[in-house]
MIDREN-562443 format. One line per 3 residues: number of its first residue (from 0); their letters; for each residue x, y, z of C-alpha. Coordinates in pm, 1 decimal. Layout:
NUM	A	X/Y/Z ~ ... .
This chain:
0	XXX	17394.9/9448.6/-1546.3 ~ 17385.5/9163.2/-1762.3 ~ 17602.4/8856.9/-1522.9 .
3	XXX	17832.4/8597.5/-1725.5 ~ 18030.0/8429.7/-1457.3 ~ 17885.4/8045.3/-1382.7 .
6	XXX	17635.0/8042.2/-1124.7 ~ 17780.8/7744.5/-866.4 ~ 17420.9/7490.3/-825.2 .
9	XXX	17415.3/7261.6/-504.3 ~ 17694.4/7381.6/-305.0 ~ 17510.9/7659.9/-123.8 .
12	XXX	17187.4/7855.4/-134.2 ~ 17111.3/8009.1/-467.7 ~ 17066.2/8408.1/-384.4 .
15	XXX	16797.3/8642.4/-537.3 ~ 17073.9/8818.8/-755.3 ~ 17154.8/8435.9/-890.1 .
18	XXX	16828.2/8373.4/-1002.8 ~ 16805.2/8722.9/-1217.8 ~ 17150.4/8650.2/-1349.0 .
21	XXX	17058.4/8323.6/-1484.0 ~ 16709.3/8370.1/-1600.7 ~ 16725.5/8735.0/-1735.1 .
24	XXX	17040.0/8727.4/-1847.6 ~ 17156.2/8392.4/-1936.5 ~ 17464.5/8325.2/-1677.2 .
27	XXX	17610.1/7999.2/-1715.4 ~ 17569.9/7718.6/-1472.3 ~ 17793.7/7507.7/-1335.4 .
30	XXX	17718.0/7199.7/-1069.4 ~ 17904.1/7121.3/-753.3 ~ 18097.8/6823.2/-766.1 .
33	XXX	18037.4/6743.2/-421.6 ~ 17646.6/6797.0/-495.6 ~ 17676.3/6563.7/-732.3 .
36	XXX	17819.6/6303.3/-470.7 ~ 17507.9/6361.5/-252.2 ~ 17315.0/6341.5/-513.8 .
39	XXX	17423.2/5960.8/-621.7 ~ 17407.2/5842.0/-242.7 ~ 17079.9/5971.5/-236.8 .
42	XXX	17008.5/5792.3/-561.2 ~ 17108.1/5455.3/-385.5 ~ 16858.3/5476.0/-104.8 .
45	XXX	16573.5/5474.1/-383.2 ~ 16723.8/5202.1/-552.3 ~ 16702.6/5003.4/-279.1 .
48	XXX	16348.1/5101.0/-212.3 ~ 16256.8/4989.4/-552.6 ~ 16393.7/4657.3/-470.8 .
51	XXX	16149.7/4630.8/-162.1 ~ 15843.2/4396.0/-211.6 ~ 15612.3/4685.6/63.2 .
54	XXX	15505.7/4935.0/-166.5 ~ 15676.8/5319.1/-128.6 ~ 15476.6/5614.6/-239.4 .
57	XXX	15650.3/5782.8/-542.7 ~ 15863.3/5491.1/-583.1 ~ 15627.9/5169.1/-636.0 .
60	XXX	15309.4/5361.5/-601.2 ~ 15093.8/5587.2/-831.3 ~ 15055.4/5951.3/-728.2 .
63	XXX	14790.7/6174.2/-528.4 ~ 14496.6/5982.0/-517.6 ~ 14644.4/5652.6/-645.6 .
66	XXX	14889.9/5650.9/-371.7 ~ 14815.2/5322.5/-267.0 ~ 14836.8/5183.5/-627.6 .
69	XXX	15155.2/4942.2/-624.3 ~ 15261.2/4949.6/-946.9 ~ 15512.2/4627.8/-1061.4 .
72	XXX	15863.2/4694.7/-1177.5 ~ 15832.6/4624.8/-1488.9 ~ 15583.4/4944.0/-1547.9 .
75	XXX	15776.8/5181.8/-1336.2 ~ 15912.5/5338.1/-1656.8 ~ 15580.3/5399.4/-1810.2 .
78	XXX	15483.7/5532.0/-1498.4 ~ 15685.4/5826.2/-1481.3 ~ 15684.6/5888.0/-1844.3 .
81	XXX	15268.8/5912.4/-1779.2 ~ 15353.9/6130.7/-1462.8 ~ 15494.1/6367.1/-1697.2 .
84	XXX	15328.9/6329.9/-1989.7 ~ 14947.8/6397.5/-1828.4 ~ 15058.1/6641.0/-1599.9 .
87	XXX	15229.6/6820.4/-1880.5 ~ 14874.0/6992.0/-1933.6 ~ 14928.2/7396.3/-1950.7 .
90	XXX	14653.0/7607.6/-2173.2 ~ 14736.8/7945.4/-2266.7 ~ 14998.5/8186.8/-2401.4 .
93	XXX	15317.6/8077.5/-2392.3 ~ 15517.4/8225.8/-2012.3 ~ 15833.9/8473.5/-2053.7 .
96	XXX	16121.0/8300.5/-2121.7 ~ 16270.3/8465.2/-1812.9 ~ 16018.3/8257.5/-1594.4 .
99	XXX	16051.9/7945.4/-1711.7 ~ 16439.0/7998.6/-1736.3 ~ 16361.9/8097.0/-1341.3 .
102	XXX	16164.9/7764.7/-1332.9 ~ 16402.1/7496.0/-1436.1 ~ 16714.8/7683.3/-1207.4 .
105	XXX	16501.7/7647.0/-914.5 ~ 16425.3/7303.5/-982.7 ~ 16763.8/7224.0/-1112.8 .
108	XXX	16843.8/7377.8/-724.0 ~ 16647.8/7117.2/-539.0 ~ 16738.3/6849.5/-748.2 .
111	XXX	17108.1/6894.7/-669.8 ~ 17050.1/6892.3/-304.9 ~ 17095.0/6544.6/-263.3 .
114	XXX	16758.8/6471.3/-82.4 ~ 16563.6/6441.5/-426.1 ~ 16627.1/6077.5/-526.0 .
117	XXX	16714.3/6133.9/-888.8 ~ 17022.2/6012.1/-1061.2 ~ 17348.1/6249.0/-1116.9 .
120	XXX	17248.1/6259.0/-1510.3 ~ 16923.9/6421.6/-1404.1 ~ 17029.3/6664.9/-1259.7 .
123	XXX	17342.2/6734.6/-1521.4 ~ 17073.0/6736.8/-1780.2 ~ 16904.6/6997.1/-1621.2 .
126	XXX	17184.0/7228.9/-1605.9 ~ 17276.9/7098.3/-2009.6 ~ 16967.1/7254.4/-2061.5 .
129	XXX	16967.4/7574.5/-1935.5 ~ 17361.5/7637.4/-2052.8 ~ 17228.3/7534.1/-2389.7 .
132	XXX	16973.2/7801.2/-2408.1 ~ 16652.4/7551.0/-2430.4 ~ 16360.0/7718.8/-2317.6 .
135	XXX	16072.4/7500.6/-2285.8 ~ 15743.8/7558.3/-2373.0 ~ 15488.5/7651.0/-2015.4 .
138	XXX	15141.3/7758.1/-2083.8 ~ 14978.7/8035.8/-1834.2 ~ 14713.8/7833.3/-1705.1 .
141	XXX	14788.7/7462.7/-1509.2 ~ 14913.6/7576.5/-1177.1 ~ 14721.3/7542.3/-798.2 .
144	XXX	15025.6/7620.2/-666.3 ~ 14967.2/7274.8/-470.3 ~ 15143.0/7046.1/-502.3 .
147	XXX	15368.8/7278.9/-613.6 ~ 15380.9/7366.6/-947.0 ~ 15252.1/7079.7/-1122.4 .
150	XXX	15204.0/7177.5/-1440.0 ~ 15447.4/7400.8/-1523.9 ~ 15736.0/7203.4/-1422.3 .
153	XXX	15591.2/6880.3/-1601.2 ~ 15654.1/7091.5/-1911.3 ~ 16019.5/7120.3/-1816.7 .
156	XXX	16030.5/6760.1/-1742.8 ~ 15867.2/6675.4/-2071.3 ~ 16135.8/6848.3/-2261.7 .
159	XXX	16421.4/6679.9/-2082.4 ~ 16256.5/6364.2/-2227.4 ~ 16305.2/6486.4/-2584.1 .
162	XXX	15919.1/6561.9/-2616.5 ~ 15731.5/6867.8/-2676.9 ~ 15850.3/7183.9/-2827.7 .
165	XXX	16050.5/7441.4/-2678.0 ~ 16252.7/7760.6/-2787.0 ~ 16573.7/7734.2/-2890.4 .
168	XXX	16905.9/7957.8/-2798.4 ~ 16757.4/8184.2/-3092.6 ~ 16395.0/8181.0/-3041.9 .
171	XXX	16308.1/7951.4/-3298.0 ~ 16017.4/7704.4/-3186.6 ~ 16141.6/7343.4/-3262.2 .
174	XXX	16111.6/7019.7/-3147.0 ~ 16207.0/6949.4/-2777.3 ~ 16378.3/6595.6/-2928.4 .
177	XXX	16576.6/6832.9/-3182.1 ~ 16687.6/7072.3/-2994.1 ~ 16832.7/6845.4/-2778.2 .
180	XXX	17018.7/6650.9/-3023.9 ~ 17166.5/7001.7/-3169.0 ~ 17299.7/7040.1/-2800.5 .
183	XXX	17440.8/6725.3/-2797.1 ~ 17182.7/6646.6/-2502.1 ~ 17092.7/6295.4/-2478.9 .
186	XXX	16679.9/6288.0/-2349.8 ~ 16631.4/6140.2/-2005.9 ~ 16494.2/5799.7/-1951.8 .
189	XXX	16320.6/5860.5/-1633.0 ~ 16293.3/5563.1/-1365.1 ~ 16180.4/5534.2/-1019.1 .
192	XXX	16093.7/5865.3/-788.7 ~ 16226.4/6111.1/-1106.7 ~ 15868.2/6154.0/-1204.7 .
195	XXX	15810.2/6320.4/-853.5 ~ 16117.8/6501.2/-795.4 ~ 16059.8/6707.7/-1175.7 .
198	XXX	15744.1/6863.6/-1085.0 ~ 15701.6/6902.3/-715.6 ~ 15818.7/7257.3/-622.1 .
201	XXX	15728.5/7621.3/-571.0 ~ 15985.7/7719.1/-826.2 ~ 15744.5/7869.9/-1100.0 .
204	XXX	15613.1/8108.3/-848.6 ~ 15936.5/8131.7/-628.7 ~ 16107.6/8288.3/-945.0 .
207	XXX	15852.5/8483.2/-1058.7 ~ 15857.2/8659.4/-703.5 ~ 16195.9/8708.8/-708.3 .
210	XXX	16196.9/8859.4/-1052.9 ~ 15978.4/9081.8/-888.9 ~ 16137.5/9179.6/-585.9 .
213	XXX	16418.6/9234.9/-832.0 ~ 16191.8/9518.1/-1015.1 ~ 16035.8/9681.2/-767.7 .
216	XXX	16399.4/9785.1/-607.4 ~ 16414.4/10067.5/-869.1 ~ 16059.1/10134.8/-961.9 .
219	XXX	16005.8/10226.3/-587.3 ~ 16328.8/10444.0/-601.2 ~ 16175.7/10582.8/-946.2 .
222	XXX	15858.6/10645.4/-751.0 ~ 16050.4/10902.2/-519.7 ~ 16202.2/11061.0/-799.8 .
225	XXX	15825.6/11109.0/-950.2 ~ 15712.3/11264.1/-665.0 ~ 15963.8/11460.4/-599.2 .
228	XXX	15911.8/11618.4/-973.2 ~ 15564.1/11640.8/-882.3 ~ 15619.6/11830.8/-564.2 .
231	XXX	15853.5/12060.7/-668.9 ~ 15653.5/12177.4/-975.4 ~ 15370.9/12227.7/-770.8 .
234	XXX	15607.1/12426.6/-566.8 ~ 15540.4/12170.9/-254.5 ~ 15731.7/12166.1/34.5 .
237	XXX	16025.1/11945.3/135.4 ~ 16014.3/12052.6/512.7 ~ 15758.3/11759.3/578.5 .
240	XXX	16018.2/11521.8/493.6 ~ 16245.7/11657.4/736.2 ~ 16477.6/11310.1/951.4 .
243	XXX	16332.7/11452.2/1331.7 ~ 15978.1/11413.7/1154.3 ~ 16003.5/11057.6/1038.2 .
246	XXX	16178.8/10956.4/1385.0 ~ 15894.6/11004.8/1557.7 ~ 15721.1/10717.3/1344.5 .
249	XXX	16026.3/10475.7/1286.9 ~ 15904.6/10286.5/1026.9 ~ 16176.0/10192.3/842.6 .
252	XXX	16074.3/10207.5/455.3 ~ 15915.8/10507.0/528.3 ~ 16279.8/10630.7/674.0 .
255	XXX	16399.1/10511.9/335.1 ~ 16171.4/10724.3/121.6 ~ 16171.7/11017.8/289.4 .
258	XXX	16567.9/11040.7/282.9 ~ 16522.6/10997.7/-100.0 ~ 16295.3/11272.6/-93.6 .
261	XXX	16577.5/11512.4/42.4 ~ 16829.4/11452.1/-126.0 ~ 16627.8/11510.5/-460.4 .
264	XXX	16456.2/11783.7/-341.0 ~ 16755.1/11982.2/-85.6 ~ 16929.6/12183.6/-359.3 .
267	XXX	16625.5/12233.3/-566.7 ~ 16606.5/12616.1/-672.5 ~ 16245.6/12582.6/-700.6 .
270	XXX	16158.9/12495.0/-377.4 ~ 16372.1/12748.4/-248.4 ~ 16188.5/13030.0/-434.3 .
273	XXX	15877.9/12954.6/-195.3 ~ 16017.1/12888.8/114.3 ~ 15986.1/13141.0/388.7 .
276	XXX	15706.4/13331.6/584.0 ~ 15574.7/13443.1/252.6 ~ 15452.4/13113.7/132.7 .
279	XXX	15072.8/13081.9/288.5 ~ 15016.5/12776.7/207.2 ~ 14984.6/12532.3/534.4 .
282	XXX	15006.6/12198.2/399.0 ~ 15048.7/11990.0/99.2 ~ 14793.6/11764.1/-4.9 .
285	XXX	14810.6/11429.7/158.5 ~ 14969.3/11274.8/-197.9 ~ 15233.2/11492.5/-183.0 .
288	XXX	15322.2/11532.2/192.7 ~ 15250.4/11142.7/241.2 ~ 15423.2/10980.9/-26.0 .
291	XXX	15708.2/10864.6/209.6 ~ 15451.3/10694.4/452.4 ~ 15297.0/10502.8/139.7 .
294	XXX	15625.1/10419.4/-38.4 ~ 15764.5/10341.7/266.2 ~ 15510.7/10081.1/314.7 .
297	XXX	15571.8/9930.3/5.0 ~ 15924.1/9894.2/91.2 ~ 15836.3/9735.3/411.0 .
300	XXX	15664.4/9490.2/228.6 ~ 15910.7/9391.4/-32.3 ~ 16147.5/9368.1/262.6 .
303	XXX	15875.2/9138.6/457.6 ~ 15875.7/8934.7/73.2 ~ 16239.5/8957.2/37.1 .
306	XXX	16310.2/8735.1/398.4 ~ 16008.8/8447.3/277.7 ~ 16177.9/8440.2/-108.0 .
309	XXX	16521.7/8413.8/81.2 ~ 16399.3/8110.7/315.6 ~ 16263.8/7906.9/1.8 .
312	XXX	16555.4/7979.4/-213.2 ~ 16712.1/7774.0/92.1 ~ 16466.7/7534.0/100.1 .
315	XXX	16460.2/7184.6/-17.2 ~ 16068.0/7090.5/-155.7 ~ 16010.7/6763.2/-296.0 .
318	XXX	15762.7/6510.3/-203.2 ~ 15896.0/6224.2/-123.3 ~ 16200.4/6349.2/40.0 .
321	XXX	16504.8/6161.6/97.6 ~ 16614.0/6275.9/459.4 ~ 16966.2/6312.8/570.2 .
324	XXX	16992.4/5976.2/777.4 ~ 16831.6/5793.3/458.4 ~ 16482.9/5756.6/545.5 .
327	XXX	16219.0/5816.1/274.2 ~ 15941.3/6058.9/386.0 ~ 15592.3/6214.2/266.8 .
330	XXX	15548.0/6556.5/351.5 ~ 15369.4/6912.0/278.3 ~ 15637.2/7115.3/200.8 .
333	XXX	15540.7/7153.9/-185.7 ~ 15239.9/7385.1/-32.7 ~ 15304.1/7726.4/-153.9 .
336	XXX	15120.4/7895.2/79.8 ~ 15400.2/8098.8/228.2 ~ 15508.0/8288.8/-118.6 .
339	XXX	15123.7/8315.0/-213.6 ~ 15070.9/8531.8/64.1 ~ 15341.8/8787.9/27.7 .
342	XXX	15274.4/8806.1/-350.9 ~ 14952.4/8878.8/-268.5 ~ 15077.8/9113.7/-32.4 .
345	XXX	15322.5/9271.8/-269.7 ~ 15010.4/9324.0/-539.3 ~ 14874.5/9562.9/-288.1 .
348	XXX	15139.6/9769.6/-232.2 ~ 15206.9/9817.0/-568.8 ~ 14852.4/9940.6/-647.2 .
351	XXX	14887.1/10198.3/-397.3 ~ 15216.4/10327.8/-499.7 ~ 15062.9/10347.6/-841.9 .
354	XXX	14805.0/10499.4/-730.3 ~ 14883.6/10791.5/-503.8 ~ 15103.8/10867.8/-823.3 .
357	XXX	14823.6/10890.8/-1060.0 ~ 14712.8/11167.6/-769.3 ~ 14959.7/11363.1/-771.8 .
360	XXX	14969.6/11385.4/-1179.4 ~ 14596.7/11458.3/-1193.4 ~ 14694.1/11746.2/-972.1 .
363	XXX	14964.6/11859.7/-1217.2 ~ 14739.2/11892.6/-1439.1 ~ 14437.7/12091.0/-1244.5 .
366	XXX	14515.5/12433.5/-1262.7 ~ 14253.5/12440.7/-941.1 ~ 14540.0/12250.3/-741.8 .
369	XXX	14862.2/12282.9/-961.1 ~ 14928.9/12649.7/-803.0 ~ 14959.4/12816.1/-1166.6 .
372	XXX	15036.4/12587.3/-1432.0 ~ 14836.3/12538.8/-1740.0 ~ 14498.6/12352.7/-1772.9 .
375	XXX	14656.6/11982.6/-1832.4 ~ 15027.0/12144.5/-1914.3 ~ 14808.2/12220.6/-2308.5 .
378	XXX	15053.1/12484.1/-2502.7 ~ 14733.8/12652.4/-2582.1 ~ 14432.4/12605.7/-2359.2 .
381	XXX	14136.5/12532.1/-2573.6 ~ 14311.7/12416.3/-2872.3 ~ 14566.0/12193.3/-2726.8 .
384	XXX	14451.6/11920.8/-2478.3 ~ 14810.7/11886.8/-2337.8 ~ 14836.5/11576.9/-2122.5 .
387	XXX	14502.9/11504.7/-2017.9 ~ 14450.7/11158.1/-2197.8 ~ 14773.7/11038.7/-2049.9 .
390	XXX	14650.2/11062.8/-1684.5 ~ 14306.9/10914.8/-1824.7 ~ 14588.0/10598.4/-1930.1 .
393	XXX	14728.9/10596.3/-1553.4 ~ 14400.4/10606.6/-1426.3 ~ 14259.8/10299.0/-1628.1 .
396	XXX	14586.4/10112.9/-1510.7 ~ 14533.7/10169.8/-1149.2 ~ 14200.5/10111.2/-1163.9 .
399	XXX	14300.3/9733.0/-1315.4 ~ 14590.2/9725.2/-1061.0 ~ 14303.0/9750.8/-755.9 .
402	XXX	14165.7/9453.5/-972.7 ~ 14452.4/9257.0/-950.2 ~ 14492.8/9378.1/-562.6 .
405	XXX	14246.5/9109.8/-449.7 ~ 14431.3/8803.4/-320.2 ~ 14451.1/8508.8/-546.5 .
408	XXX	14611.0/8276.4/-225.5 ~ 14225.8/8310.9/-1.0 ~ 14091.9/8098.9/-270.6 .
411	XXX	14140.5/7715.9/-356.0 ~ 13925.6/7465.8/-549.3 ~ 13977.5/7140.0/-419.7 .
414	XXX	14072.5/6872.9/-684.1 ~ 14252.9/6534.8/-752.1 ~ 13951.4/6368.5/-611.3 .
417	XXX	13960.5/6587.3/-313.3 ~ 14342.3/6456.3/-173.4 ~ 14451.4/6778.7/-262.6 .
420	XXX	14192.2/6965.0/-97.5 ~ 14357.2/7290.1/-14.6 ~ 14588.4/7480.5/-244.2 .
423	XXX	14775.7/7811.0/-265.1 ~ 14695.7/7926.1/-647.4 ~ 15071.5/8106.8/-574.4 .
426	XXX	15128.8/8065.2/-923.1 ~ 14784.5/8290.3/-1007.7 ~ 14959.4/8515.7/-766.8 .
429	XXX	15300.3/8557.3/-945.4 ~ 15130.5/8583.8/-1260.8 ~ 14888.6/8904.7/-1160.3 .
432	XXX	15196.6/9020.0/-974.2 ~ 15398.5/9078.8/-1253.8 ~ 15093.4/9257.1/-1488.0 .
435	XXX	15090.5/9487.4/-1183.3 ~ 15446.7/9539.9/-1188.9 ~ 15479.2/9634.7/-1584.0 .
438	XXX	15124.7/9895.7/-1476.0 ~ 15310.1/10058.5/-1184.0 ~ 15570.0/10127.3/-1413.3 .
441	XXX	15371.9/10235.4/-1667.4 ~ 15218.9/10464.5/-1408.1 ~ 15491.0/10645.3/-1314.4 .
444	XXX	15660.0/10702.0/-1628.5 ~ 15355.9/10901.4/-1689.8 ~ 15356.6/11110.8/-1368.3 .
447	XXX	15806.6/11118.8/-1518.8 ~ 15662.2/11283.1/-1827.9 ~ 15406.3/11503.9/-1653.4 .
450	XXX	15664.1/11599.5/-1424.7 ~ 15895.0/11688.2/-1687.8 ~ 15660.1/11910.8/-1889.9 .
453	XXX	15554.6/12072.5/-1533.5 ~ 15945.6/12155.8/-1463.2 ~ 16017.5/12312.6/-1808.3 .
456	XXX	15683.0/12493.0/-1778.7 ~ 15803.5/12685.3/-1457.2 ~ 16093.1/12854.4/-1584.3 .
459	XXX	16310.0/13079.9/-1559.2 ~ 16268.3/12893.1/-1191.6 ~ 16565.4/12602.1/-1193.0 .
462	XXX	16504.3/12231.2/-1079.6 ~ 16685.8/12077.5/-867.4 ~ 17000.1/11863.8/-954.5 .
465	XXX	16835.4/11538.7/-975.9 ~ 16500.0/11618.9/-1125.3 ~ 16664.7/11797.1/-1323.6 .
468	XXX	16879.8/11523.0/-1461.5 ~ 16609.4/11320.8/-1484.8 ~ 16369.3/11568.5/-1683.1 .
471	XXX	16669.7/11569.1/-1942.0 ~ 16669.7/11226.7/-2004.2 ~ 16359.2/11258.9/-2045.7 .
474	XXX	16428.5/11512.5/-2325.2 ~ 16635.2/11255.2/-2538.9 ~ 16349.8/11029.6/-2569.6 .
477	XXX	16035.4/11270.3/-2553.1 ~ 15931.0/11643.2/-2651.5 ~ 15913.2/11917.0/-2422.4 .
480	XXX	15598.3/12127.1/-2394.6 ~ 15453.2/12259.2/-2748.1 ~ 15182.4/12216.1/-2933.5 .
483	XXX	14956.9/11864.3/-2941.5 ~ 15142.8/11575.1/-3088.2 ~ 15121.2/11211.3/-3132.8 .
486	XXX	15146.0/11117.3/-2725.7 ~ 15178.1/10776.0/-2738.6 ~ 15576.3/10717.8/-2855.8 .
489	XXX	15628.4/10986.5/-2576.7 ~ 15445.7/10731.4/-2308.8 ~ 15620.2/10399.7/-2443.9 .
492	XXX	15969.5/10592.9/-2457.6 ~ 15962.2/10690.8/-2128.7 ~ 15798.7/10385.0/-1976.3 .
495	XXX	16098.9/10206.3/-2117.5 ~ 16360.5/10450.4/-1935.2 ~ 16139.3/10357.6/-1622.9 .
498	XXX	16213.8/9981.0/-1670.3 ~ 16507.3/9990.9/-1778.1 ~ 16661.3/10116.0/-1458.5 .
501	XXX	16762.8/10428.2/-1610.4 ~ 16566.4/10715.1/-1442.0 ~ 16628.3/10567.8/-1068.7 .
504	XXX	17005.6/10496.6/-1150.4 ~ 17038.8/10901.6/-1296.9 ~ 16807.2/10965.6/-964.3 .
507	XXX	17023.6/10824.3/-736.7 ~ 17368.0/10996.6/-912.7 ~ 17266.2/11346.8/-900.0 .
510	XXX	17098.6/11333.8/-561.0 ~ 17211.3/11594.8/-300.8 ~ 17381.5/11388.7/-16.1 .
């Protein structure tokens, strides 16, 4: 639901739900005032590093490997602007909007935490910004994920200094420098340490994770609902999913899943109409009877992902930090190794939730294995080729999904003459991550509209409450079975019911408690 209360920066930990309200849908910010005290006292301990004749990295030095550069007051200013301006070096299609809006909270986060070095007006600037509806121009390509993300960030920066271009509250591409002077922004003049504390975070990849985790809370509800349409059309059995059964193996996501899996499935007429000493079937096949143990893990894993996003949303990364008791200090923390691997992680799960859903329509549409339904659900075999194309669609996205399965975060390519030697490409990551979130939804709206046709095609037999529900809002957007017609609509409709929310939310409504 779209969020317009202020979002509160610097007083507390920002929480996942903060981050989607903000970047998705726009919520206000508003700064602490007592962040904005820290803030300032921090600001004082740089200023009187500045003044010291020994050189301090970040704030008389160059950076990376012309750390022991001492650069003379009088070029401090140039310095950062050259910070930003070189490292301001994205290729590529312009990110989501959402992102980068992700982006510049996050930074806007650590900034206010008082242990950044900038100046109050830095960090108001910021939040001008993003109230304003400025959106920053970040290219796809830039980030190692180490330090941080560089790039990305530096394009942030860049705008705050009134250069660039960047998307306006409307969309419009303009001129950084104009569209701050429309906002009544004035552009930041960056001095000492700023440079540094602009661009050194995990925030690009942080947010895209957390956009993620967002999305996969109801396309991993939507995948029970898909297999539950699948199993009761292929008049499957719920007994497997039974709460003794899944105590023996307490895995806790797979607990999860399998409870979802009742309650769409306990009132279902149609699985009732087999059940009994009658039905000789022994077992379902494994994508069927399993898809609690591989949903489940899936869960487990966004759960894993959810407890590292949560720690870095509390987490202060900057390099230089300013320290509590006022001491100055280098450190690692901009390494993003800890959200590269669970995004990583993530992309794996979610290939093999897509996949064991692609299964289980290519059964649907077997009459070999779909215990009496139609060659490919076709209204007339020979003539009609029903819904075969669309699982030849879900096949060539999981097939790409396994692609984007292999971990970006075991590979690094050493570079700013080889002091960075070791980075996390988190941002590559977060960036697969989210292609393979749009495919797994793509995926199982398809197995949604296979279902669907499978359902209508059993009747007079009833489905059940909730697969019911969902096969009739279905209906509003996409035809029943008939003859061959233009598929493709049908695919996109329903895809956009998937991420929209819509067919978990009616899911979860009509379930059988």
């Amino acid at each position: 639901m779209p969020h317009t209360s202020p979002v509160t920066i610097g007083a507390a930990p920002l929480r996942p739900e903060d981050v989607v309200a903000v970047a998705r849908h726009h919520a206000p910010v508003a700064i602490d005032a007592g962040a904005l005290d820290r803030v300032a006292a921090a600001r004082g301990v740089i200023d009187g590093l500045a003044a010291d004749p020994h050189p301090h990295y970040g704030v008389s030095t160059g950076f990376g490997a012309l750390a022991t550069t001492f650069i003379a007051p009088e070029r401090r200013r140039q310095l950062q602007q050259s910070l930003i301006r070189s490292h301001a070096a994205g290729t590529g299609a312009e990110v989501e909007t959402e992102v980068i809006r992700a982006l510049q909270l996050l930074r806007l986060q650590t900034l206010a935490s008082g242990h950044t070095g900038v100046r109050p007006q830095v960090v108001e600037t910021y939040a001008a910004m993003l109230n304003a509806g400025i959106t920053p121009i970040v290219r796809e390509y830039g980030s190692l994920g180490c330090s941080g993300d560089l790039a990305p960030l530096a394009h942030i920066a860049l705008a705050s200094m009134g250069e660039g271009d960047v998307r306006n509250a409307a969309g419009d591409l303009v001129p950084a420098a104009d569209a701050l002077a429309m906002a009544g922004i004035a552009p930041l003049e960056l001095v000492e340490k700023e440079g540094l504390a602009l661009i050194n975070g995990t925030d690009g990849m942080l947010g895209m994770l957390v956009l993620a985790l967002h999305d996969l809370e109801d396309l991993l509800i939507t995948a029970d609902i898909s297999a539950a349409m699948s199993i009761e059309s292929q008049l499957g059995t719920d007994a497997v999913f039974a709460a003794d059964l899944m105590a023996l193996r307490p895995q806790i996501g797979q607990a999860v899943s399998a409870s979802h899996l009742r309650g769409f499935l306990g009132s279902s007429p149609m699985v009732a109409s087999h059940k009994g000493p009658d039905d000789g079937r022994v077992q379902d096949a494994y994508s069927l009877r399993c898809s609690p143990q591989v949903h489940g893990a899936a869960r487990d894993t966004a759960s894993y992902a959810t407890t590292i996003a949560e720690r870095e949303l509390s987490s202060v990364v900057d390099n230089p930090v300013v320290t509590s008791d006022g001491r100055i200090e280098s450190n690692g923390n901009f390494h993003g190794a800890p959200v590269a691997a669970v995004l990583d992680f993530l992309a794996i799960s979610v290939a093999d939730v897509a996949s064991v859903a692609e299964r289980r329509t290519d059964r649907a549409l077997d009459p070999a294995r779909s215990h009496g339904l139609p060659p490919f659900l076709a209204d007339e075999v020979g003539v009609d080729s029903g819904l075969m194309i669309a699982q030849y669609a879900a096949a060539g996205i999981v097939s790409e999904l396994k692609r984007l399965a292999v971990p970006a975060s075991v590979d690094s390519i050493p570079s700013s003459a080889m002091q960075e030697d070791h980075v996390s490409m988190g941002w590559a990551a977060a960036r697969k991550l989210r292609r393979a979130i749009d495919g797994l939804g793509r995926v199982l709206a398809i197995e949604i509209l296979t279902g669907a046709r499978a359902l209508d095609l059993r009747a007079p037999l009833e489905a059940g409450p909730a697969t019911g529900a969902v096969r009739d809002l279905v209906r509003t957007v996409a035809g029943g079975p008939g003859p061959d017609r233009f598929l493709s609509p049908d695919m996109e409709a329903v895809a956009a019911l998937v991420q929209s929310g819509r067919i978990a939310a009616i899911a979860k409504e009509h379930a059988n408690d």
